[in-house]
C-alpha positions as CSV (number, residue, x, y, z in Angstrom):
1,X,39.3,-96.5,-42.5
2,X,36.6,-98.5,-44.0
3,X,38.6,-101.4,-44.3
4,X,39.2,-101.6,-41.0
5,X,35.8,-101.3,-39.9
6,X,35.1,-103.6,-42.2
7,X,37.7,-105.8,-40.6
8,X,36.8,-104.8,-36.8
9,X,32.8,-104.7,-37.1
10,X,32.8,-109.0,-37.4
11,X,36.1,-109.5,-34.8
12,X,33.9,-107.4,-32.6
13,X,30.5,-108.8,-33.2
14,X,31.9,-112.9,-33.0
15,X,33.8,-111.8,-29.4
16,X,30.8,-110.4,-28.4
17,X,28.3,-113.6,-29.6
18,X,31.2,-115.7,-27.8
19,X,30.4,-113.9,-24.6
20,X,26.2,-113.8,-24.9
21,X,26.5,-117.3,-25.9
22,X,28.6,-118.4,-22.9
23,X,25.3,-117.1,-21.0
24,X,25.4,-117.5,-17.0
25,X,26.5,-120.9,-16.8
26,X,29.0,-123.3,-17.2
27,X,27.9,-126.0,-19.9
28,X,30.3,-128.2,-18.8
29,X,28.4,-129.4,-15.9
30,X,31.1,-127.9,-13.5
31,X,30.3,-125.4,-11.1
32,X,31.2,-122.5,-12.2
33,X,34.2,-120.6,-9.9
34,X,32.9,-119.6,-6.9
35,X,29.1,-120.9,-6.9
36,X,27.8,-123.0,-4.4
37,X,28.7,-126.7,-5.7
38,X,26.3,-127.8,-3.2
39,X,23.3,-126.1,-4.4
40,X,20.4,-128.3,-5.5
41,X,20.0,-128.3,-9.3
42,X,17.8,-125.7,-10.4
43,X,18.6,-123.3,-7.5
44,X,20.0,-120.1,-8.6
45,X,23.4,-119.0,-7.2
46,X,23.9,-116.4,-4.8
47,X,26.4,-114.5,-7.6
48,X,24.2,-115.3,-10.9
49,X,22.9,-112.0,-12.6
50,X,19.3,-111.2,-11.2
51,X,18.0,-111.3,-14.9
52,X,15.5,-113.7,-15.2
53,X,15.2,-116.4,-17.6
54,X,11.8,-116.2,-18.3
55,X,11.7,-119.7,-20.9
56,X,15.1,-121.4,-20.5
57,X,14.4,-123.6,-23.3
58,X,15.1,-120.9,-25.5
59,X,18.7,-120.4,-24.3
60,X,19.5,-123.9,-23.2
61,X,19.3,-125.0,-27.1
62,X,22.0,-125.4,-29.5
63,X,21.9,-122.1,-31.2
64,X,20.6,-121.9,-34.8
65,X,22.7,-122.4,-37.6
66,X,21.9,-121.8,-41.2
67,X,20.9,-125.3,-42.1
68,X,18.2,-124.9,-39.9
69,X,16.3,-122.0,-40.6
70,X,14.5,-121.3,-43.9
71,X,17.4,-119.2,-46.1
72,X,15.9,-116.8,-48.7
73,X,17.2,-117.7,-52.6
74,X,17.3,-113.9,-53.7
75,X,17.4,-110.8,-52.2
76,X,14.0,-109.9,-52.9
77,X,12.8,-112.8,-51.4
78,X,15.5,-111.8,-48.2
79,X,13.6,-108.8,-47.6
80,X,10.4,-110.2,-47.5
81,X,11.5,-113.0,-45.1
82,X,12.9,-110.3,-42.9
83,X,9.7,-108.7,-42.7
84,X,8.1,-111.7,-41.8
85,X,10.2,-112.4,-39.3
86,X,10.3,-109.0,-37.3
87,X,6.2,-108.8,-37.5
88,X,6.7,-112.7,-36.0
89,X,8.6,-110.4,-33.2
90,X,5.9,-107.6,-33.3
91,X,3.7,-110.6,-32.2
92,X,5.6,-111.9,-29.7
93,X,6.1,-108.6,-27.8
94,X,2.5,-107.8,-28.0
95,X,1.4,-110.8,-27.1
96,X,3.8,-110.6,-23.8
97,X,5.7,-113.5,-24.8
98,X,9.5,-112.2,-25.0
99,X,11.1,-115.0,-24.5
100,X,10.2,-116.5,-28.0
101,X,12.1,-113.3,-29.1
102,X,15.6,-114.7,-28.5
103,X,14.8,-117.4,-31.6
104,X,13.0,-115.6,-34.1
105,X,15.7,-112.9,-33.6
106,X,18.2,-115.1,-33.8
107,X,17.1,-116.2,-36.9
108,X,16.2,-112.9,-38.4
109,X,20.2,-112.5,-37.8
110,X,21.2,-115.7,-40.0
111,X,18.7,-114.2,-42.8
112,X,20.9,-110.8,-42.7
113,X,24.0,-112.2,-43.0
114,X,23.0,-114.3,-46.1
115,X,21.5,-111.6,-48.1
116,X,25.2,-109.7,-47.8
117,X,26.0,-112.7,-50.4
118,X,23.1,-112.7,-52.3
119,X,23.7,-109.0,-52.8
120,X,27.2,-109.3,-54.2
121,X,25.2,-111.4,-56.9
122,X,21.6,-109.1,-57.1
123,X,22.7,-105.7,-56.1
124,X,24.6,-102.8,-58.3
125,X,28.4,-103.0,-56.8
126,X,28.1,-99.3,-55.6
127,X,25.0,-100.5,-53.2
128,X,26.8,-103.4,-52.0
129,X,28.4,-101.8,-48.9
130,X,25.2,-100.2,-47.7
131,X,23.7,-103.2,-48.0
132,X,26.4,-105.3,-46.0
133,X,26.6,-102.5,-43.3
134,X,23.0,-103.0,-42.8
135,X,22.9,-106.5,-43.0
136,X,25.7,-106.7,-40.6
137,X,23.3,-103.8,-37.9
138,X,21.0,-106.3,-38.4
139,X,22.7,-109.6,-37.0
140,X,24.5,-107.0,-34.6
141,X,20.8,-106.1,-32.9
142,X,19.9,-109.6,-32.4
143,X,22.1,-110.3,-28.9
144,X,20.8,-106.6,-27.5
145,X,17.2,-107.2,-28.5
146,X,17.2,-110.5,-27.2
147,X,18.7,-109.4,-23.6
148,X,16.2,-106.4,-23.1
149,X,13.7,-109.1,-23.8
150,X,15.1,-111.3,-21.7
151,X,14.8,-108.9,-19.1
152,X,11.0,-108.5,-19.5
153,X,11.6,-104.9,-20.8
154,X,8.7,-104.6,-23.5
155,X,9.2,-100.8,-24.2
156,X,12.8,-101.3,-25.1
157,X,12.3,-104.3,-26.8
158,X,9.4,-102.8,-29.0
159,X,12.2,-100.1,-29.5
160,X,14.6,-102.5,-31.0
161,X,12.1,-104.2,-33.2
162,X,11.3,-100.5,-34.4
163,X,15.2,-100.2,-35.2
164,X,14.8,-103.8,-37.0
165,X,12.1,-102.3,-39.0
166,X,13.3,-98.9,-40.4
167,X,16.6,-101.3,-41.4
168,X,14.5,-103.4,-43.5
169,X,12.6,-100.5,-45.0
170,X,16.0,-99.2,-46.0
171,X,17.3,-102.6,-47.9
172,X,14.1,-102.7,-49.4
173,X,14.5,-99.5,-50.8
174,X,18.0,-100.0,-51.7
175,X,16.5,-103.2,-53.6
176,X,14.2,-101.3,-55.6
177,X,16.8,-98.8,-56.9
178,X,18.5,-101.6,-58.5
């Protein structure tokens, strides 16, 4: 059973990505099936979602990869970027400014999924799979934090962020027991 979650979790999670990341238009420059081809650029289509996109620069770049975000070298040093990265969020929320969320989450999600193989390395082999499972919740919240933000939903965003936070309290803690 745990083998196939372990299997299904990541299928799930990439299909999922694949389908945030295709976001609500066609990259290609095409108009997408069924829009109004004639639409002056910039107009929104009569069938596009009614979400808002509050700072489109924030979605209309590449998405982050790990060569471009600031990787931690050990597991300790993991935890303590992930904490500065969901109070970076804590910020950002208070501060009404959710559409910064989308990046900072996004990298807060390349962050998890490297410390799963720094703990293969740092961790005792009996914590390994809690730390992967939370690692992998982690990366998992970042396309559902990023859409209530998007939405301009600051109560369920600040929600999210608290989820972010009791899941880093818990790696810490499994760090510590060593």
């Amino acid at each position: 059973m745990k083998r196939t979650l372990l299997v299904a979790l990541p299928t799930i999670l990439i299909i999922a990505t694949a389908f945030w990341l295709s976001g609500c238009s066609d990259k290609s420059g095409k108009p997408a099936p069924g829009s109004d081809a004639t639409a002056p650029a910039g107009q929104a289509h009569e069938d596009h979602d009614s979400h808002a996109h509050e700072d489109q620069d924030s979605h209309a770049e590449a998405p982050l990869t790990e060569n471009d975000v600031e990787l931690p070298s050990s597991f300790t040093k993991g935890i303590d970027r992930l904490e500065a990265l969901h109070h970076e969020i804590e910020q950002e929320i208070e501060a009404n400014q959710l559409s910064k969320v989308h990046r900072t989450a996004e990298e807060l999600a390349l962050v998890a999924k490297r410390m799963k193989q720094l703990a293969r390395n740092e961790i005792d082999e009996q914590k390994q799979a809690d730390v992967g499972r939370l690692c992998n919740q982690l990366a998992a919240l970042f396309p559902t934090i990023d859409e209530v933000a998007d939405a301009g939903e600051k109560a369920e965003t600040k929600q999210f962020s608290a989820e972010i936070e009791g899941i880093i309290g818990k790696l810490r803690d499994l760090a510590r027991a060593k």
